[in-house]
DRENDO-1510 file (C-alpha; in Angstrom, 1 decimal, always signed):
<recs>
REC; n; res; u; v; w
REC; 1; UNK; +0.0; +0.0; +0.0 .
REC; 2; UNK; +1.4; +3.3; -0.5 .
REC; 3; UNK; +3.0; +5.0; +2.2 .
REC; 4; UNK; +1.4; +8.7; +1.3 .
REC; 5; UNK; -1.6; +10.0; -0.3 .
REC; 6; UNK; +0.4; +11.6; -3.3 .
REC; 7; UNK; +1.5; +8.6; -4.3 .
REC; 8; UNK; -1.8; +7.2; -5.1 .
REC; 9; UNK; -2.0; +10.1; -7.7 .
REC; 10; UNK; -1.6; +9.3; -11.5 .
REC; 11; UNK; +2.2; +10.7; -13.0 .
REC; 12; UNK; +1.2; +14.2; -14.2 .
REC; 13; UNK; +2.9; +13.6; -17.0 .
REC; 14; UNK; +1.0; +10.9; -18.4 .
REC; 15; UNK; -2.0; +13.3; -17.1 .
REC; 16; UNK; -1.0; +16.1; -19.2 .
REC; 17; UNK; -0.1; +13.8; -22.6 .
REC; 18; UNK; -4.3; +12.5; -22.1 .
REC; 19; UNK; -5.1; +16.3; -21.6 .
REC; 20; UNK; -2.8; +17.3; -25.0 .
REC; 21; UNK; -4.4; +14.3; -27.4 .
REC; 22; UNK; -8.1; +14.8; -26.1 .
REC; 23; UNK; -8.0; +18.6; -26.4 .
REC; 24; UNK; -8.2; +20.8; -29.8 .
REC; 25; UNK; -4.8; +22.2; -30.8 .
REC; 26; UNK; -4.0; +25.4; -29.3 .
REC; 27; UNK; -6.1; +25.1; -25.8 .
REC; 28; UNK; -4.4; +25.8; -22.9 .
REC; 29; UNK; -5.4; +24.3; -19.8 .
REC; 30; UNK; -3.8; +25.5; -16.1 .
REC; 31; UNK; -1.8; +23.7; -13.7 .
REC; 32; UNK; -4.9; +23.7; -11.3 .
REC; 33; UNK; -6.9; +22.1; -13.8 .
REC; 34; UNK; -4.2; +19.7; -14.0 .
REC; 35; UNK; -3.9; +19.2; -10.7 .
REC; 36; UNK; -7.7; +18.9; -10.4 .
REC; 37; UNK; -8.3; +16.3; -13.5 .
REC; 38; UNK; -5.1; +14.2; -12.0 .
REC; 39; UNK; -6.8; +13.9; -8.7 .
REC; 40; UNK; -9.9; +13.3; -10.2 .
REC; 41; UNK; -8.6; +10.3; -12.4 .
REC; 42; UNK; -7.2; +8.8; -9.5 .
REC; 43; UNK; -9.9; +9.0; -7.2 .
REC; 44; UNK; -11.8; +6.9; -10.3 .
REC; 45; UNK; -9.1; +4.5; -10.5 .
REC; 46; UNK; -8.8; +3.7; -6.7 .
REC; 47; UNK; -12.7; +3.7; -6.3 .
REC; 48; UNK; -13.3; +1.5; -9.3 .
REC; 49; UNK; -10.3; -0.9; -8.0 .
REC; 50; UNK; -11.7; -1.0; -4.6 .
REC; 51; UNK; -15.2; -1.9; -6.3 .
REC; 52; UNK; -13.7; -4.4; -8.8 .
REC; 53; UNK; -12.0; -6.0; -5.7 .
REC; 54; UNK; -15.0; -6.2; -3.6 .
REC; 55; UNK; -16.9; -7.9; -6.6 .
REC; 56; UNK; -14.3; -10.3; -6.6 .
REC; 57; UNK; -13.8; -11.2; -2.6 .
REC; 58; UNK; -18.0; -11.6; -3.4 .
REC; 59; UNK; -17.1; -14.5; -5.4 .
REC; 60; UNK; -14.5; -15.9; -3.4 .
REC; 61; UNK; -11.7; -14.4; -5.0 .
REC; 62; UNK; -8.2; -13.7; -5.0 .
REC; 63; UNK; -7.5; -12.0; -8.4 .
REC; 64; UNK; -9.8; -8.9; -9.7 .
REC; 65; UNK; -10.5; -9.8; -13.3 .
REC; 66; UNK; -11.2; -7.6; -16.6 .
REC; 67; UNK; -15.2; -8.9; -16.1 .
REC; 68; UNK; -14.7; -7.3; -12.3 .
REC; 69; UNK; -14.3; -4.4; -13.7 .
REC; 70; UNK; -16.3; -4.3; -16.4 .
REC; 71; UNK; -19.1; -5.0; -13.4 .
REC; 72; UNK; -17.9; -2.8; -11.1 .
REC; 73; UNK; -18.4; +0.1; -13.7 .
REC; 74; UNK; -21.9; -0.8; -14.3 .
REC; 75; UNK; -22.3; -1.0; -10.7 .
REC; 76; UNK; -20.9; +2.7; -10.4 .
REC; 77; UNK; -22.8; +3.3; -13.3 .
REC; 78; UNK; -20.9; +4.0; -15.8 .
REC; 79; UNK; -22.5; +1.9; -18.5 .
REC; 80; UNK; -21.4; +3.6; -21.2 .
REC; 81; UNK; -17.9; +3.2; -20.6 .
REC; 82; UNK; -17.8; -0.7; -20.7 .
REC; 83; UNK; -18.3; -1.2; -24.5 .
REC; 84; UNK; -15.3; +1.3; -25.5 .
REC; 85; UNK; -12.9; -0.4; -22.1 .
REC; 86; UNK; -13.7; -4.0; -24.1 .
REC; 87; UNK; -12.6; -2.6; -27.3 .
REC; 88; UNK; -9.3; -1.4; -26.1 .
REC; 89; UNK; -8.7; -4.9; -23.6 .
REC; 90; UNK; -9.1; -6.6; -26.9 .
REC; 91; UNK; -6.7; -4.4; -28.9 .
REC; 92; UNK; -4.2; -4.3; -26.0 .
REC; 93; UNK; -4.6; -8.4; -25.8 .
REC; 94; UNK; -3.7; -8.4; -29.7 .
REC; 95; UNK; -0.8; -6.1; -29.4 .
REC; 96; UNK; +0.4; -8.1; -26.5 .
REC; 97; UNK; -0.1; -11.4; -28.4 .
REC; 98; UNK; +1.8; -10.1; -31.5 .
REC; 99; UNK; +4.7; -9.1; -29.5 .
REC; 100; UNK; +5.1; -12.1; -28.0 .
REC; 101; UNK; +4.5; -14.0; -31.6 .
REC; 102; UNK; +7.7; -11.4; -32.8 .
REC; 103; UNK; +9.6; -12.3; -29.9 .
REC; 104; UNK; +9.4; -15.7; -30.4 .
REC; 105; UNK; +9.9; -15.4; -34.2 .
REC; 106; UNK; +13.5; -13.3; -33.0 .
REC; 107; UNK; +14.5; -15.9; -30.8 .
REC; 108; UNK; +13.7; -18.8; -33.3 .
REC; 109; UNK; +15.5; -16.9; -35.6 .
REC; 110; UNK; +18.4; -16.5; -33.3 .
REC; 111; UNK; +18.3; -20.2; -32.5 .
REC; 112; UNK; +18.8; -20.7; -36.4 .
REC; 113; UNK; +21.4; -18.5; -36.8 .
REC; 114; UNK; +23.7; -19.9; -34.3 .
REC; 115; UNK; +22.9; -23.9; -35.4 .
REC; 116; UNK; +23.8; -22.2; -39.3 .
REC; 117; UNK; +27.4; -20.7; -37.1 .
REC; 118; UNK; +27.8; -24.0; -36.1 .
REC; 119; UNK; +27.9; -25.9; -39.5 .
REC; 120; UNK; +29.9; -28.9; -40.1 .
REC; 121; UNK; +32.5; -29.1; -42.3 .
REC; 122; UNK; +33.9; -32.6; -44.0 .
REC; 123; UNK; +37.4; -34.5; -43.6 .
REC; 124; UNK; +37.8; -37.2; -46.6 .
REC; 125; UNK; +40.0; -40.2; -45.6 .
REC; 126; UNK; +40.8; -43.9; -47.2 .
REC; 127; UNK; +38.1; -45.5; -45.3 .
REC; 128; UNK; +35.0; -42.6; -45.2 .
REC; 129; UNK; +34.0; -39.4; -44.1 .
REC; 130; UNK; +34.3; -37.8; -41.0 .
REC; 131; UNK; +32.0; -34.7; -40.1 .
REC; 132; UNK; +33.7; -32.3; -37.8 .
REC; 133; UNK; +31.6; -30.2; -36.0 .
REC; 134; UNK; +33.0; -27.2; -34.0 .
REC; 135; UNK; +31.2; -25.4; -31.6 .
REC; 136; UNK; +31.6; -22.1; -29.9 .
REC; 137; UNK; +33.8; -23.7; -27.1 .
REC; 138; UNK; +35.6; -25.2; -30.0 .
REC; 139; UNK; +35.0; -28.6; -28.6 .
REC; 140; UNK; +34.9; -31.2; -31.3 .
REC; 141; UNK; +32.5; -34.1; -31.8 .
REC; 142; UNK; +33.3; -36.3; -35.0 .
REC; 143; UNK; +31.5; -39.0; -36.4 .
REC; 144; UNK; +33.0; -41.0; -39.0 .
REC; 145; UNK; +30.7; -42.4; -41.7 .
REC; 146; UNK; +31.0; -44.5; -44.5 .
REC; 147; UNK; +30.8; -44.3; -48.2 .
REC; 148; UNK; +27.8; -45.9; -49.4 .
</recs>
């Protein structure tokens, strides 16, 4: 829990980037309204996680979920925010899917590019052929073959 009220509030920097991208070019807004909309957002935040979190404890629960919110707004009434807040959980569970997808496509593609470092090369002798392969450590595991 946090030791001081103020740090229950939101950063005002992410509170002023919302107030710039909602607001029509060239409107100024003061640092009291700042202030004012920062404290406001956070008294929504903490009242809608303590509502979420009762809904849950209801149902014998541990972890708030998404539909713990989702009922905890229409238990605050705010009805009309539900529809838009599932829109962007399903966007953010998309972007969140497709960087994990890209980070396992980078690692597999890592994992390739280290096996193709590691290539073997061939030795010829009188009986066969031996394949060398060399590793990183530059231990060396051959296996001789023979000529079919």
């Amino acid at each position: 829990m946090a030791e001081r009220p103020e740090d229950l509030n939101l950063p005002n920097a992410v509170i002023t980037r919302i107030i710039k991208d909602t607001l029509p070019e060239g409107v100024a807004v003061a640092k009291e309204a700042r202030s004012a909309i920062a404290k406001a957002a956070s008294v929504f935040v903490l009242y809608t996680t303590s509502t979420a979190n009762s809904l849950a404890q209801k149902n014998k629960k541990k972890t708030v979920s998404a539909q713990d919110v989702f009922t905890a707004m229409k238990e605050m009434e705010f009805e009309k925010f539900i529809e838009p807040l599932q829109e962007s959980l399903e966007v953010h569970k998309k972007s969140q899917q497709s960087k994990k997808e890209q980070k396992e496509a980078k690692a597999k593609a890592k994992k390739t590019e280290v096996a193709d470092k590691n290539t073997s090369f061939t030795e010829e002798g009188n009986t066969g052929v031996t394949i060398m392969d060399i590793t990183e450590t530059g231990k060396e595991n051959g296996v001789e073959l023979q000529n079919v």
